[in-house]
ROSE-4610 file (N, C-alpha, C; in Angstrom, 1 decimal, always signed):
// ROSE-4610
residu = [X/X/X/X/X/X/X/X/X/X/X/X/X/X/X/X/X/X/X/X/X/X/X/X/X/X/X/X/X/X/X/X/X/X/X/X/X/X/X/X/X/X/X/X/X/X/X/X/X/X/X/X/X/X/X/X/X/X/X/X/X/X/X/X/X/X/X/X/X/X/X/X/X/X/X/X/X/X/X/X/X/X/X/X/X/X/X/X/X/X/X/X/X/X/X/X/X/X/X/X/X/X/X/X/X/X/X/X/X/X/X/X/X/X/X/X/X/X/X/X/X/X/X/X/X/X/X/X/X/X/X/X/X/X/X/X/X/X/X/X/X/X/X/X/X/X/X/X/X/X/X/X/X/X/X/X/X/X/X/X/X/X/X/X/X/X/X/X/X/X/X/X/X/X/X/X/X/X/X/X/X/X/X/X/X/X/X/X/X/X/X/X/X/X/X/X/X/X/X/X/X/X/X/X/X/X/X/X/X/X/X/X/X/X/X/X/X/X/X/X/X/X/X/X/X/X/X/X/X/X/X/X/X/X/X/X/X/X/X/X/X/X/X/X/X/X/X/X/X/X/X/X/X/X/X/X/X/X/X/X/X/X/X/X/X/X/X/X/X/X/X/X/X/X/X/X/X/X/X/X/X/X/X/X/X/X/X/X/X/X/X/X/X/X/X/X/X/X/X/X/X/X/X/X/X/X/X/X/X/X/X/X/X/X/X/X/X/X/X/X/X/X/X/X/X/X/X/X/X/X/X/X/X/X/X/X/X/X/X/X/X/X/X/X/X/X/X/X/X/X/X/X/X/X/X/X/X/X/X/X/X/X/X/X/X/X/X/X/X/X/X/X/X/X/X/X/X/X/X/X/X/X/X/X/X/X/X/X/X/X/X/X/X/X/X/X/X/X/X/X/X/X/X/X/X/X/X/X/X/X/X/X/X/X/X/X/X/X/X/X/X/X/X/X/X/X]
num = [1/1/1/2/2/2/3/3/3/4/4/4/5/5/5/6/6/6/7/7/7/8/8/8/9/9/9/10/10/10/11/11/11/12/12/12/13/13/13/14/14/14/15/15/15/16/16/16/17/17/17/18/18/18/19/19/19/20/20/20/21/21/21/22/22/22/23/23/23/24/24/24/25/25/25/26/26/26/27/27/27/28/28/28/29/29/29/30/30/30/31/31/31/32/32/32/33/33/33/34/34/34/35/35/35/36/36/36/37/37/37/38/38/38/39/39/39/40/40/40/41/41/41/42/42/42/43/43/43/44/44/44/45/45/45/46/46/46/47/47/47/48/48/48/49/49/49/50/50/50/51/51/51/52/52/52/53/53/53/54/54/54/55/55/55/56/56/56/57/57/57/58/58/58/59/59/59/60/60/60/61/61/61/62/62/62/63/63/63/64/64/64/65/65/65/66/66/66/67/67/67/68/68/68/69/69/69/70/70/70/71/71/71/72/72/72/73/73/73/74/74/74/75/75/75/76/76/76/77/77/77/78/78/78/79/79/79/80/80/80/81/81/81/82/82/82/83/83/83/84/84/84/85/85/85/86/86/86/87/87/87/88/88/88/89/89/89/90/90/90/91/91/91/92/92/92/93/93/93/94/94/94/95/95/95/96/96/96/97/97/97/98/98/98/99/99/99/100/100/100/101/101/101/102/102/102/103/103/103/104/104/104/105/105/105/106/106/106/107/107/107/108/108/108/109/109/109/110/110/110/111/111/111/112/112/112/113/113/113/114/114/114/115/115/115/116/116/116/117/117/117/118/118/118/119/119/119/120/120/120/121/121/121/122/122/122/123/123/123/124/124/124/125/125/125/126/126/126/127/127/127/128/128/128/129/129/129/130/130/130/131/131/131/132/132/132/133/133/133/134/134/134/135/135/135/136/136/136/137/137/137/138/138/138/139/139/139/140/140/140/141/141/141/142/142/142]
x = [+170.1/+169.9/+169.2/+169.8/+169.1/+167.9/+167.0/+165.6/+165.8/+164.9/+164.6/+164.2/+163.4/+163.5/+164.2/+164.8/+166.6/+167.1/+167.0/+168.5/+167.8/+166.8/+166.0/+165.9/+165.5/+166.0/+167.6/+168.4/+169.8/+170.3/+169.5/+170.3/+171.4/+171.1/+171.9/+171.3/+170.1/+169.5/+168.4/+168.1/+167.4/+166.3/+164.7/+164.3/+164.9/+164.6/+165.4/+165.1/+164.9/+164.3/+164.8/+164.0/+164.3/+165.2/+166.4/+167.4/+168.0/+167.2/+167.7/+168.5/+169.5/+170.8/+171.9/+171.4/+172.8/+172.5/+171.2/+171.5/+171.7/+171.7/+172.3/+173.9/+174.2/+175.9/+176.3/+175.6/+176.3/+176.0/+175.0/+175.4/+176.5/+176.4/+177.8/+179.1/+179.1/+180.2/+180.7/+179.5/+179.2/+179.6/+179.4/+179.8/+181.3/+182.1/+183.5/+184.4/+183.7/+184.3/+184.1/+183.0/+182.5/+183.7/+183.9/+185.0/+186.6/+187.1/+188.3/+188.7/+187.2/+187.6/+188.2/+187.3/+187.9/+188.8/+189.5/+190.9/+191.7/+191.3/+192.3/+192.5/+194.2/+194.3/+194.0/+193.2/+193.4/+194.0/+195.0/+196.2/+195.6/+196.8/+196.8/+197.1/+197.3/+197.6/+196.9/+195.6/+194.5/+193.3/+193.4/+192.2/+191.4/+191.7/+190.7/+190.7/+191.0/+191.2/+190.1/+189.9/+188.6/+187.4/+187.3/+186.3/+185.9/+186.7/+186.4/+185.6/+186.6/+185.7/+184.4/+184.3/+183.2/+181.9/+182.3/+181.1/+180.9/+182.1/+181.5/+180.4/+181.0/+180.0/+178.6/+178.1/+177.2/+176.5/+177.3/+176.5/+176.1/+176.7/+176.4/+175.8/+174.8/+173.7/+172.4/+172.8/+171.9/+171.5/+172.6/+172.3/+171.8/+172.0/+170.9/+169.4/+169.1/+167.9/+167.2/+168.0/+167.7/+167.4/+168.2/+168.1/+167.2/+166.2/+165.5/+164.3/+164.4/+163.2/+163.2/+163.8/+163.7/+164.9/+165.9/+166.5/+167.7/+168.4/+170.3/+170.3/+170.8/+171.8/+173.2/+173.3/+175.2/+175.3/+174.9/+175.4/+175.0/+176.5/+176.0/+175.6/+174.9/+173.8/+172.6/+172.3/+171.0/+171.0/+171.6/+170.9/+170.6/+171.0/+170.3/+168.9/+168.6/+167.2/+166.5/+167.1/+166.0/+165.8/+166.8/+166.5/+165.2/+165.3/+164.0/+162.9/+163.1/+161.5/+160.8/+161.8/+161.6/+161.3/+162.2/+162.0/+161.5/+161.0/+160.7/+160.8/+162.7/+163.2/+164.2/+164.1/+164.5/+165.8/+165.4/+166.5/+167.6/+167.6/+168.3/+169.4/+168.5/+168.9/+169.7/+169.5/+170.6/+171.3/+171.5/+172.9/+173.7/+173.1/+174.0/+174.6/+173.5/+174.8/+175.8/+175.6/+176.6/+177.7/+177.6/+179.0/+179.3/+178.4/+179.1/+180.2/+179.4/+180.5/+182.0/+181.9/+182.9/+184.2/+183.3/+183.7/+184.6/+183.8/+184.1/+185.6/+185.1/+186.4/+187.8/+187.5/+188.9/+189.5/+188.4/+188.7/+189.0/+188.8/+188.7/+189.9/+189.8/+190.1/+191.4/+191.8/+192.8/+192.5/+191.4/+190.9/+191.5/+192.4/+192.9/+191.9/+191.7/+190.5/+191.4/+191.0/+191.9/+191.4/+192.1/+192.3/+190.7/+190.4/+189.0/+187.7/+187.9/+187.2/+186.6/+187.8/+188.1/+187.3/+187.3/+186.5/+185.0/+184.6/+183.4/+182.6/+183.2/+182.4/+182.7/+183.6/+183.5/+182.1/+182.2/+181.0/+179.7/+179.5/+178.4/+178.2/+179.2/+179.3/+178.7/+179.3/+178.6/+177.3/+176.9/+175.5/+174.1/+174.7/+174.1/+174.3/+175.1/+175.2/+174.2/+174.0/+173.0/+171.2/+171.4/+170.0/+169.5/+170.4/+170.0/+169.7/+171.2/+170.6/+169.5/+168.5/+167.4/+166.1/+166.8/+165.9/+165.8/+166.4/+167.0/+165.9/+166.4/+165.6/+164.0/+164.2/+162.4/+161.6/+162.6/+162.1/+161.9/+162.5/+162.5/+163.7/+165.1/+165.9/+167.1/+167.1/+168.2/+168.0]
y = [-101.2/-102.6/-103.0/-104.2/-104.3/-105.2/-105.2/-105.5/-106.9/-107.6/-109.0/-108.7/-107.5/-107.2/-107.0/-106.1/-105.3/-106.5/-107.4/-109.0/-109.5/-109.4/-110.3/-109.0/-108.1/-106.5/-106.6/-106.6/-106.5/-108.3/-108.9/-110.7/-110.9/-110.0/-110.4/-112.5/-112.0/-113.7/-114.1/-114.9/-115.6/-116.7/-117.0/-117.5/-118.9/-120.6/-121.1/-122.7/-124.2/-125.0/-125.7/-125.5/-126.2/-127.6/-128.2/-128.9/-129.1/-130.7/-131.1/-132.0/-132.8/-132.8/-132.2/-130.6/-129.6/-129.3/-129.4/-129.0/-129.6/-131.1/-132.4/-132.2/-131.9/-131.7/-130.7/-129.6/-127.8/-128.2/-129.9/-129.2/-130.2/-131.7/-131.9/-131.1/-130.3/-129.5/-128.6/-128.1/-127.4/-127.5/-129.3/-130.3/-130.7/-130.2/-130.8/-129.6/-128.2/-127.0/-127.2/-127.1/-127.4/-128.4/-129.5/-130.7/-129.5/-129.4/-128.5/-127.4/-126.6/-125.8/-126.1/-126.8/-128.1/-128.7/-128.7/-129.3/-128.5/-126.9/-125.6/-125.8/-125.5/-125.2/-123.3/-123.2/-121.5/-120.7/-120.1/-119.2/-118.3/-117.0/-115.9/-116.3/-116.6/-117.1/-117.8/-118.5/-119.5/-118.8/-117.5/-117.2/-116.7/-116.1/-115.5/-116.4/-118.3/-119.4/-119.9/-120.0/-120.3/-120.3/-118.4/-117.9/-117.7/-118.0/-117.9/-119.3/-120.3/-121.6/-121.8/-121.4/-121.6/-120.6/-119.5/-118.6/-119.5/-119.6/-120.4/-121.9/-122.4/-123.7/-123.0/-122.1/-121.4/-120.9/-119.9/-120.0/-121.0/-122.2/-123.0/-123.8/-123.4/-124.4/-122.9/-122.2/-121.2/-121.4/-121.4/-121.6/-123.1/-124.1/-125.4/-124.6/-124.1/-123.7/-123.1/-122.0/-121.4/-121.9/-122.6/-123.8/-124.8/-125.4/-125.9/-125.3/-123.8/-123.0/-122.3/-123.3/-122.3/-121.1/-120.5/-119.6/-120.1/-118.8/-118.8/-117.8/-117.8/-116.2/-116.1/-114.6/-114.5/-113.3/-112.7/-111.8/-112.3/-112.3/-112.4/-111.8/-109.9/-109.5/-110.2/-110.6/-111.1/-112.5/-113.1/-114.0/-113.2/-111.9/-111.7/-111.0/-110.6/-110.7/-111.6/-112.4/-113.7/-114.7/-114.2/-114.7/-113.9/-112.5/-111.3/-111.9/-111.9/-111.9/-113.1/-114.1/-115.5/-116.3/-116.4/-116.8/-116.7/-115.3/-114.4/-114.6/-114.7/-114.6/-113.7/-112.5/-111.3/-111.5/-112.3/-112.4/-113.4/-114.5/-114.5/-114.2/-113.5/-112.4/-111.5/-110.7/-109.9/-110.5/-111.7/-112.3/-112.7/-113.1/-113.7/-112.1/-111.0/-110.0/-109.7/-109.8/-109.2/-109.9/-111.2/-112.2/-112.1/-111.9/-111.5/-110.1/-109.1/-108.1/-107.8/-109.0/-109.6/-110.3/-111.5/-112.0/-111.3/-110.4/-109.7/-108.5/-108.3/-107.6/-108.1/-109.3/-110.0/-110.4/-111.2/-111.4/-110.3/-109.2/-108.0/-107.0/-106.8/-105.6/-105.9/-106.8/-107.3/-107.5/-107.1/-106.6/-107.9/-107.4/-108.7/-108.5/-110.0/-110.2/-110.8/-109.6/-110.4/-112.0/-112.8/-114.2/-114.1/-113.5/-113.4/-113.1/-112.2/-111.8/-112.8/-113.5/-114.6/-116.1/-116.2/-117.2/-116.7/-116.0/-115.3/-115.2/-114.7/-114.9/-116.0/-117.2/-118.5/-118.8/-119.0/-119.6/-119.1/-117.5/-117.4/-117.7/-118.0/-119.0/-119.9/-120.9/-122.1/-122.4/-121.4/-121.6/-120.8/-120.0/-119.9/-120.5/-121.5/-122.4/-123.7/-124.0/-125.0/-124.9/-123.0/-122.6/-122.9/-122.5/-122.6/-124.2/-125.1/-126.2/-127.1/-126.5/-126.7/-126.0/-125.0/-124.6/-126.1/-126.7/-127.4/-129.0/-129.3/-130.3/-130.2/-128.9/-128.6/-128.6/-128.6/-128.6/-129.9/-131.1/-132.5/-132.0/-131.5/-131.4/-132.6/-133.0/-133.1/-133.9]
z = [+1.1/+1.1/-0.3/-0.8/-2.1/-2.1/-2.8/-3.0/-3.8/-3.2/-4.5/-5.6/-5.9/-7.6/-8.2/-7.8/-7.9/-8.6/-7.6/-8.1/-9.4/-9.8/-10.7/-11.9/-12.0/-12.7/-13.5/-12.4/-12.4/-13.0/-13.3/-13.3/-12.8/-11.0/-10.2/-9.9/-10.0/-9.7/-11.3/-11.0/-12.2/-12.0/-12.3/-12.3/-13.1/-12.6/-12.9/-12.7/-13.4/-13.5/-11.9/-11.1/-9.5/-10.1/-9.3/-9.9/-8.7/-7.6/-6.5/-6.7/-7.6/-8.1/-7.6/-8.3/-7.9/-6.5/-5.4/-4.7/-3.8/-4.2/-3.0/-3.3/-4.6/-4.7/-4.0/-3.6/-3.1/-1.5/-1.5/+0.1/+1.0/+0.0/-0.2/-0.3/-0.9/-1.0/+0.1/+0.4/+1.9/+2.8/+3.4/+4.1/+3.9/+3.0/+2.6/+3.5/+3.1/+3.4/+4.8/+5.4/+7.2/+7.7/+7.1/+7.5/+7.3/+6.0/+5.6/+7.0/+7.2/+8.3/+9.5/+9.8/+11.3/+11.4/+10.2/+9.9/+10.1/+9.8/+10.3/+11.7/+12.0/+13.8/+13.3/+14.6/+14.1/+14.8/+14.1/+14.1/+13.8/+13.9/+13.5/+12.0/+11.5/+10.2/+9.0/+10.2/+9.0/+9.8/+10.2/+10.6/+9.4/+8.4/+6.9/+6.2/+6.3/+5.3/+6.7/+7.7/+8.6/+8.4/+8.1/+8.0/+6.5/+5.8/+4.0/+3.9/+4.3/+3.7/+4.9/+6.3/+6.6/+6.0/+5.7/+5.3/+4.0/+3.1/+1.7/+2.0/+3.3/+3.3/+3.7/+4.6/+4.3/+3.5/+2.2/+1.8/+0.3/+0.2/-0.6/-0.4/+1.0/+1.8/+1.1/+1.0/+0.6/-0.7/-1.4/-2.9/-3.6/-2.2/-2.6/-2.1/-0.9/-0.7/-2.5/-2.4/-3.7/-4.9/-5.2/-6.6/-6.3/-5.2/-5.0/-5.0/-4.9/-4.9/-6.6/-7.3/-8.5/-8.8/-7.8/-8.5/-8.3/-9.4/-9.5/-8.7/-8.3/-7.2/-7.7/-8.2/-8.9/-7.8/-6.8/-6.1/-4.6/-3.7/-2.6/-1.9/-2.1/-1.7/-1.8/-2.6/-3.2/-2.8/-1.7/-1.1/+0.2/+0.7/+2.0/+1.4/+0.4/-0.2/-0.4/-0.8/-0.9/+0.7/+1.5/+2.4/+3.3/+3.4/+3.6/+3.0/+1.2/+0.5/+0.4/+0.0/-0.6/+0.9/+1.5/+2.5/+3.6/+3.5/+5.0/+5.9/+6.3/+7.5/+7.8/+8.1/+8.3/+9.2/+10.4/+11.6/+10.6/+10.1/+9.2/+8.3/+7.4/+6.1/+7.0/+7.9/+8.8/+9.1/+10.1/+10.4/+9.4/+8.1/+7.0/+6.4/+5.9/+5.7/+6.7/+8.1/+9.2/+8.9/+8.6/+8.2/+7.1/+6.1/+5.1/+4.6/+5.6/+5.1/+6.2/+7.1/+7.7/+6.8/+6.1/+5.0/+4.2/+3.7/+3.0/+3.3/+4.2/+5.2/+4.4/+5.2/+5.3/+3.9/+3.1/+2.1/+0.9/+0.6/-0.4/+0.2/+1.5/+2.1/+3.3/+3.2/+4.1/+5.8/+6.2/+7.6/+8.5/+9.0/+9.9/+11.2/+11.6/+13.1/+13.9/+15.1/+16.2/+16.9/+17.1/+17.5/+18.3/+19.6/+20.0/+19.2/+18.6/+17.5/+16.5/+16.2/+14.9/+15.8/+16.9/+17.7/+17.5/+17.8/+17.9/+16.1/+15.4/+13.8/+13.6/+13.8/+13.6/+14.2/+15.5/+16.0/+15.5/+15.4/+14.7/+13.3/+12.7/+11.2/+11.5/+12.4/+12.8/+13.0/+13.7/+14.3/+13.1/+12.2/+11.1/+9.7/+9.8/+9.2/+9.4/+11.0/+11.6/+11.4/+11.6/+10.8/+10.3/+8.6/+7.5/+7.0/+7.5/+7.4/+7.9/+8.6/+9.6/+8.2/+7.7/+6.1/+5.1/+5.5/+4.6/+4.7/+5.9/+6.6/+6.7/+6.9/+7.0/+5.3/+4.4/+3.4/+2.4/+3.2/+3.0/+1.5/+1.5/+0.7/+0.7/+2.5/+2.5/+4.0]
């Protein structure tokens, strides 16, 4: 597992002038992808265009948290670090890598999800997407 120094060592991430601009735009954007998904019927066919644009509305709710705390994140390891260190929410930071190397699956590696399956990381998309935007709220960002 990689460390929040590691990301800041590596300029996987970067200290960074807090800029709640970009992060009222990222979660707008967020919010476009969340809408785009919902627009998918899901098939065997829009299941990895489901779960691509909902994990991306996720984590571009992350990268407003981030940019409002001061950092860039260029690896998306290094937001389930900053979700651990920065944030110190552990239960979190694990569910976001579990979806991400899901994500990742599908997207990199071809990994086709069966239709039940593909219900199931949706909804847990969903509902750690509601989290994080609850990070959000609690932070008077948004």
């Amino acid at each position: 597992m990689v460390d929040w120094n590691s990301c800041l060592k590596k300029i996987e991430a970067k200290k960074v002038q807090p800029d709640l601009e970009m992060a009222e735009s990222l979660i707008k954007t967020s919010q476009n992808k969340l809408i785009s998904a919902g627009e998918l019927e899901l098939k065997k066919e829009t299941i990895a265009s489901k779960i691509s644009l909902l994990y991306d509305s996720v984590r571009e709710l992350l990268e407003a948290i981030a940019i409002k705390k001061g950092f860039k994140i260029y690896n998306h390891i290094c937001y389930t670090a900053f979700l651990k260190e920065i944030i110190d929410n552990n239960d979190l930071a694990d569910d976001f890598d579990e979806l991400r190397r899901v994500r990742n699956d599908v997207n990199y590696y071809g990994k086709e999800i069966p239709l039940l399956d593909a219900k199931s990381v949706l909804a847990d998309l969903g509902l750690l997407r509601k989290r994080i935007f609850e990070l959000l709220k609690q932070s008077k960002i948004y």
